[in-house]
N, C-alpha and C positions, 0 to 999 in steps of 0.2 A: 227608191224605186220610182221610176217616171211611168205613171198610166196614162194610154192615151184618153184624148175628152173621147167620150161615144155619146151623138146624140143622139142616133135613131137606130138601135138594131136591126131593126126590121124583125119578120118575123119567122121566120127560119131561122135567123142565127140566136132570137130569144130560145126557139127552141131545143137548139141544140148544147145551146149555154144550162138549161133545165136539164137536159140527159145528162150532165160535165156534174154538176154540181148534186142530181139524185143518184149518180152511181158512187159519189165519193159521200153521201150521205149517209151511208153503213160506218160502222165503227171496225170494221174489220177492213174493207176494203178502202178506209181512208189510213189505217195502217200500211196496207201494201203499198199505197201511193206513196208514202212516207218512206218508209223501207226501201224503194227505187229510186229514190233522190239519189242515192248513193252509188245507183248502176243497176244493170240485169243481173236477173234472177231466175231460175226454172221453178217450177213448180214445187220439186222435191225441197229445193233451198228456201222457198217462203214457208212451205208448210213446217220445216223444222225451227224457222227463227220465228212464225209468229205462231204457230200451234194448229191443231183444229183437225181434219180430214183433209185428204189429197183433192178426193171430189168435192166437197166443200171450199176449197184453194180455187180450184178449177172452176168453179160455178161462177166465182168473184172477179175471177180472172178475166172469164167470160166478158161477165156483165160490164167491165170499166173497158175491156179491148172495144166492144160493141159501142161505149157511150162517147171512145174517142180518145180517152185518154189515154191508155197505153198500146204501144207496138208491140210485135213478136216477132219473132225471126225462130227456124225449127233448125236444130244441129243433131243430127243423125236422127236418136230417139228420143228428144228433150226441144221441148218449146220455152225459150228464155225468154223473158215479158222486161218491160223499160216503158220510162214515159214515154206518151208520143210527139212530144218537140217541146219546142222552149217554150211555148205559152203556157203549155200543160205545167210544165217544171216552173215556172214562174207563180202560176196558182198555188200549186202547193209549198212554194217556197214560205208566199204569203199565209196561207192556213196555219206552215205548221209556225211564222214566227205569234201569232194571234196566243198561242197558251200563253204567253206572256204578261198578255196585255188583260187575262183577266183575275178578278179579284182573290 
């Protein structure tokens, strides 16, 4: 995987590199990030493959739409969630290969 050099974020994009990385800071909604590698999902369908409450699903959902990481799109009466581009899918490509890497 080629990462570019970054030498100066600046400080708007420090900060919103901080929202990226404390909304996948949960153990639940770095699941869901995990789980949408694979593709959209609605609500109904994370809540049954990863457990927990709908509102609860939806609170997570919230928080990572909000920090940037994933998109939505609404079909009738169902809002289906997906990363929001390839940098986002890239980060998590890299998180999830790191279980690997440790002891």
């Amino acid at each position: 995987m080629n990462w570019p050099v970054i030498m100066d974020l600046g400080e708007q994009s420090t900060e919103r590199l901080a929202r990226v990385f404390h909304a996948l800071g949960h153990s639940t909604r770095l699941a869901i990030a995990f789980r949408l590698r694979q593709g959209e999902l609605c609500v109904t369908q994370l809540t049954t493959t990863l457990g927990g409450s709908q509102s609860n699903m939806s609170a997570h959902l919230s928080l990572l739409h909000g920090a940037g990481v994933l998109g939505r799109r609404r079909e009738e009466n169902r809002i289906y969630y997906a990363l929001a581009n390839d940098r986002v899918r890239m980060i998590i490509q890299w998180l999830a290969s790191q279980h690997r890497l440790s002891p």
